[in-house]
N, C-alpha and C positions, 0 to 999 in steps of 0.2 A: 504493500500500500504506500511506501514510500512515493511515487510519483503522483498522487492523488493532487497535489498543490497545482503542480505541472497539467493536468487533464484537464482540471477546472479551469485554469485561465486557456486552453484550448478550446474548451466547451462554450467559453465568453469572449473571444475571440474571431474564431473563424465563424463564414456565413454557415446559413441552414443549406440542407440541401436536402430536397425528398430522395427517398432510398425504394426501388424496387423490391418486391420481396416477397416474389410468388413467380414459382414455377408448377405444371403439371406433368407428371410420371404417370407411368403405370401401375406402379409400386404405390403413388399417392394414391389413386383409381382403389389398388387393393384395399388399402389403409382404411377411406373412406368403406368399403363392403366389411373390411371387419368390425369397424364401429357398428354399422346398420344391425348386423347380426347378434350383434350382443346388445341391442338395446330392446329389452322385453318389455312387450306391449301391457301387462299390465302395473309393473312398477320398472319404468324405465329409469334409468340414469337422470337424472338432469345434466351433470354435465358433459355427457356422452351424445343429449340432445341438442344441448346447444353449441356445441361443436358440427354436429350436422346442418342444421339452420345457416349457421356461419358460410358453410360450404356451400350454399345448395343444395343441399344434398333433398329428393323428393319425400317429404313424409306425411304421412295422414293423418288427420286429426283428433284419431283416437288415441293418440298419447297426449296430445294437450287435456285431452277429459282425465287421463291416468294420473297426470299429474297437478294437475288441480284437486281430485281427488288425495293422493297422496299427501300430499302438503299441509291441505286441510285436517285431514285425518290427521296427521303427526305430528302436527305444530308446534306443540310442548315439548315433546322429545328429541327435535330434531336442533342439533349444535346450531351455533351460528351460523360457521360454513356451511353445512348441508342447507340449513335454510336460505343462504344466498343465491345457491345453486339452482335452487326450484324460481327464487323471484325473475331470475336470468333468464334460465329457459322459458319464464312465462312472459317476459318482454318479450325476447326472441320470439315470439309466438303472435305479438300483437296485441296479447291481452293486457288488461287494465289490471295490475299487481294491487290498484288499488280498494278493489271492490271485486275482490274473487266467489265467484259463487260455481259448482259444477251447473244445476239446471239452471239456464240462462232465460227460463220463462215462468221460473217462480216468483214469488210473489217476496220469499226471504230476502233479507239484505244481505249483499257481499262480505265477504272480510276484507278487512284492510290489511293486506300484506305485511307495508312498510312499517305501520304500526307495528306488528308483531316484530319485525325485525330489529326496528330502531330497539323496542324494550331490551330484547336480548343482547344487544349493543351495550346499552345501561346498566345491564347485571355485567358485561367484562368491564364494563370503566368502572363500576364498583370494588370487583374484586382487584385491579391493578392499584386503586386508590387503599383499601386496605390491606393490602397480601403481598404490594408490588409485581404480580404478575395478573394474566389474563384469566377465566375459567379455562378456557381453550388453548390456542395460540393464536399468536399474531397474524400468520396467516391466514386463518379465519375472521379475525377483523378486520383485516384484507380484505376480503369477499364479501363481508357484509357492509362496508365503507363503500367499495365500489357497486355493489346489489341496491344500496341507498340513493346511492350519487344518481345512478341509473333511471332510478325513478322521480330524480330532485325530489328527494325527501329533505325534510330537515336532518342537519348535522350539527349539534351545538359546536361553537367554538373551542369550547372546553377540551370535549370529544376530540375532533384534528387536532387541537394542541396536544393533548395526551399522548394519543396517538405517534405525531410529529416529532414529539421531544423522544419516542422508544427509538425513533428511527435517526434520531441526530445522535443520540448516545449510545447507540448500537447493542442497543436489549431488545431488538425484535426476533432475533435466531438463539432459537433453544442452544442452552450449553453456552459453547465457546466459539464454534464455527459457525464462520459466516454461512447462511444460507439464502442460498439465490432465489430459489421459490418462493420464500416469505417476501424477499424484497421483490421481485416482480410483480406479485401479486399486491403489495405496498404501493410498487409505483403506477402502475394502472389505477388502482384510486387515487391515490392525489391529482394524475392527470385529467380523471375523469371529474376530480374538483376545481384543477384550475378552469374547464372547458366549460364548466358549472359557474362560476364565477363563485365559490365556495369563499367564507374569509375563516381566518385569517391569511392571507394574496400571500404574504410573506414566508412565515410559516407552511405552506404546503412548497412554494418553490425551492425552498431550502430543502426541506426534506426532499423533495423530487430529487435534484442536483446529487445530495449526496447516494441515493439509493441509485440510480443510473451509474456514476463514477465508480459504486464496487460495485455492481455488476459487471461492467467495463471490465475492471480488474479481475475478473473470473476468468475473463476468458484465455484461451492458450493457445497457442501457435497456430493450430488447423482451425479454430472459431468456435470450439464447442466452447458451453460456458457453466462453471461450473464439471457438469459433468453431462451425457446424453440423453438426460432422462430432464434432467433440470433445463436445457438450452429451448426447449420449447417455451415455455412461459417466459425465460429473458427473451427470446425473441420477441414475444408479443410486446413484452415493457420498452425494448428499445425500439420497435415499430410505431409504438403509441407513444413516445416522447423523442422522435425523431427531431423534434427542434431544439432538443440537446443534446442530439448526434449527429454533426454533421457528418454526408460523407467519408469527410475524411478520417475517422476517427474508427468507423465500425463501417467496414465493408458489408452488406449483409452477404451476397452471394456466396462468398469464403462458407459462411456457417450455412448457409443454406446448403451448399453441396456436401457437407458434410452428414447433413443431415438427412438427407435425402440415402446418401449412401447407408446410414444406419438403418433406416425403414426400408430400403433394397434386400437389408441382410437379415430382417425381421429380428430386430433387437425388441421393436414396441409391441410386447403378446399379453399390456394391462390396457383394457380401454380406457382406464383413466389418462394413462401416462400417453396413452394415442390419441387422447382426446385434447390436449394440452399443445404438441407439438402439430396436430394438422392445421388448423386455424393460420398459424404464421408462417405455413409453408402456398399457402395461397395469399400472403399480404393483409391476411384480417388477424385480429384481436378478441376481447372478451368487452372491446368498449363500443365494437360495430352491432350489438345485438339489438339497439333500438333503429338501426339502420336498414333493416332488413324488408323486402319487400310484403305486406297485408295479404298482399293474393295467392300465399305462397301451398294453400289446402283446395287442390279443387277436387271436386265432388266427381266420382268413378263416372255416375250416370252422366255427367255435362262433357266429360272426355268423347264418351260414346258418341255423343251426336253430333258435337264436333267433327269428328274422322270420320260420321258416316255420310259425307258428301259422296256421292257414287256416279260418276258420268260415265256412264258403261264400261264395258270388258277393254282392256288393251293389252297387248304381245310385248311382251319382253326377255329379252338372252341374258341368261345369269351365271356368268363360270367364275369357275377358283381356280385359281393356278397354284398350287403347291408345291413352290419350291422357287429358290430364287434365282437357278441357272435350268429354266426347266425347258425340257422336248412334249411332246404331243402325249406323251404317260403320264404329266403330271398337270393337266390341265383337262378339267369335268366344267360338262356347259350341258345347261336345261333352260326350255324354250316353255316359259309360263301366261298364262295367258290369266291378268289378275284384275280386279276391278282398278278402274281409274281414280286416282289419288291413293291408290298404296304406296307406302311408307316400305322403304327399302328393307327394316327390320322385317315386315311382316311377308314379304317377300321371302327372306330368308329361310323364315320359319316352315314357308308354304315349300320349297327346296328342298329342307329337313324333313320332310313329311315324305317327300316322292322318293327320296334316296338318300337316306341316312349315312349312308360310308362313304361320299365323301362331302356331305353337305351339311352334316352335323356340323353344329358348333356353341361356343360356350360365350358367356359374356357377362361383365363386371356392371353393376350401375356406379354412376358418379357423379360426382357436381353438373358436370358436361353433358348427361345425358349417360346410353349404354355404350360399353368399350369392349372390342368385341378381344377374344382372347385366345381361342381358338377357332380352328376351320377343318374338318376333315380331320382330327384328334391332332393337327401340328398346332403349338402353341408359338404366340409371340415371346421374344425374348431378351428381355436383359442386356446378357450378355453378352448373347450375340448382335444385339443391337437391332431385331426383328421387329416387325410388324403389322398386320393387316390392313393394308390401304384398299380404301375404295374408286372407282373412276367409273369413269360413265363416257366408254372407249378410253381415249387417252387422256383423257382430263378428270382429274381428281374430284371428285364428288365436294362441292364447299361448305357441306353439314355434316352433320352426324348422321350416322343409321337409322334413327328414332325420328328425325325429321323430313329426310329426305325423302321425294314422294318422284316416282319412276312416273318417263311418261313412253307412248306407244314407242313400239320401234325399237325401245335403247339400248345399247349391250352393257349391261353393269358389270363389272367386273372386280372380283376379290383379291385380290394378289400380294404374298407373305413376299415383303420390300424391307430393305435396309434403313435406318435413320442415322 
């Protein structure tokens, strides 16, 4: 920490400079499908949920019922952090954290979230005020400061000073070691109170400054920070107070590739700790969850009639070519004859149906829509740097499978390509 004096007048110094800080993989694709999978429809994660919302990622509205359920039901028992995690996912959702009710056509009044959260707030600045420590930990006051902030609840002054003073004299990491999680999780709420226009103005920038500077200081030569498990959530802190990082100071790409290589290697097999590190690998945060588009639950039946525009039958050539130096053995083509405005996925599907060995194939969902994964049991890969492009003759198809809607005549074509 010796250079800390040095970073600071760096940090007050040079200009801002916004920082890219999203790439998409395959590997992310997957990352994203093992979240989905581990999120149980009747008492899902919250923050497994709202890590997905973040992404895009499609989901139905019956985990917003599970979890307003939930939260209610448990309200008493559930920590501060947990209970942060539910008001989060229920922003990310659209809902009103202030007036939560599951049947939205009774006649009962809401609960007030914030309420409930702010108390539990009051019982740790109680216990710090006589015990010197939290009920919890710090970073779960973390999550509830920012779960607050989120909703511009009230935050006495008192509270961020408390708070502020743990983080200037570095009693917020259990023990002795610094830890990066707490303070990430630290400095996303103070930024999400300076964005608030939160007082005391001074007091949270100070504490900002110094929580950013050691995390800063975490990091190590290849950009993980902390340690692989922990660089996800500084990411999100140094993404979200990019105005005191410039550029120059924190490349993100370095730690981004680093990071990308660890989720390649399948290091992240807790959805919590996957749920943490996805977010900032597509350039979002835990502070974008009231950013998120309202429209994001639409109704199975409204899909249906949407797609079911139908302008009669039209003809189309559909092959895979399997293989990337391939002769006439490795290239299968079927002449489908499908209603107008199908969607190239379903196309696919209708393929799969006529002749399963070499027309089978597999496919991930994602932020993006579906990724397809395999073709004929060859998978894309990695390694070899493979994977299944689409074109429509020679020219590359400019959507995804899921959108793309074939018209008479066309020859679509599958073909496992280099990147």
């Amino acid at each position: 920490m010796a250079y800390l004096p040095l970073l600071f007048l760096t940090l007050a110094l040079l200009p801002d400079s916004p920082q890219g800080c999203a790439r998409w993989s395959p590997a992310i694709g997957n990352l994203e499908q093992f979240l989905a999978e581990h999120l149980h429809e009747q008492y899902p994660d919250p923050s497994v949920f709202v890590t997905l919302r973040l992404v895009n990622y499609s989901l139905q509205q019956k985990y917003v019922t599970s979890l307003k359920k939930n939260v209610l039901h448990n309200a008493a028992t559930l920590s501060s952090g947990e209970f942060s995690f539910y008001v989060l996912a229920l922003i990310a959702s659209c809902e009103n954290t202030l007036n939560v009710k599951v049947n939205e056509s009774g006649t009962t009044p809401g609960i007030d979230l914030g309420k409930l959260l702010s108390e539990k707030v009051g019982q740790e600045m109680k216990s710090i005020a006589i015990h010197g420590h939290p009920i919890t930990t710090y970073y779960q006051i973390g999550l509830a400061m920012l779960a607050l902030c989120k909703q511009n609840y009230y935050i006495s002054k008192g509270d961020i000073k408390t708070f502020a003073h743990a983080v200037i004299h570095s009693r917020i990491s259990p023990g002795q070691e610094f830890s990066v999680d707490t303070a990430a999780i630290a400095a996303l709420a103070f930024r999400c109170m300076q964005q608030q226009l939160y007082q005391p103005a001074d007091t949270i920038r100070i504490a900002s400054i110094k929580l950013i500077l050691q995390i800063f200081c975490a990091k190590d030569a290849q950009g993980i920070i902390g340690n692989i498990y922990s660089t996800g959530l500084a990411m999100q802190a140094l993404i979200a107070n990019g105005q005191l990082v410039p550029f120059q100071v924190w490349n993100c790409s370095n730690t981004l590739r680093e990071v990308l290589l660890e989720i390649g290697a399948g290091s992240f097999t807790s959805p919590t700790l996957a749920s943490q590190v996805l977010p900032p690998t597509q350039g979002k945060t835990y502070l974008d969850v009231d950013q998120l588009p309202c429209s994001w639950a639409v109704d199975a039946k409204t899909v249906q009639i949407l797609e079911a525009g139908n302008s009669g039958e039209i003809t189309v050539n559909y092959t895979v070519i399997i293989g990337l130096s391939c002769t006439t053995s490795c290239s299968h083509s079927l002449c489908l004859m499908v209603p107008g405005g199908t969607r190239l996925l379903q196309l696919m599907k209708l393929a799969e149906e006529k002749d399963p060995t070499f027309f089978t194939f597999t496919q991930i969902r994602t932020s993006l829509g579906p990724f397809i994964t395999s073709i004929g049991g060859v998978d894309g890969s990695e390694k070899e740097r493979t994977y299944w492009q689409f074109l429509n003759g020679t020219v590359p198809i400019p959507v995804g499978v899921a959108e793309y809607k074939a018209s008479n005549g066309e020859n679509i074509i599958a073909r496992l390509s280099k990147y």
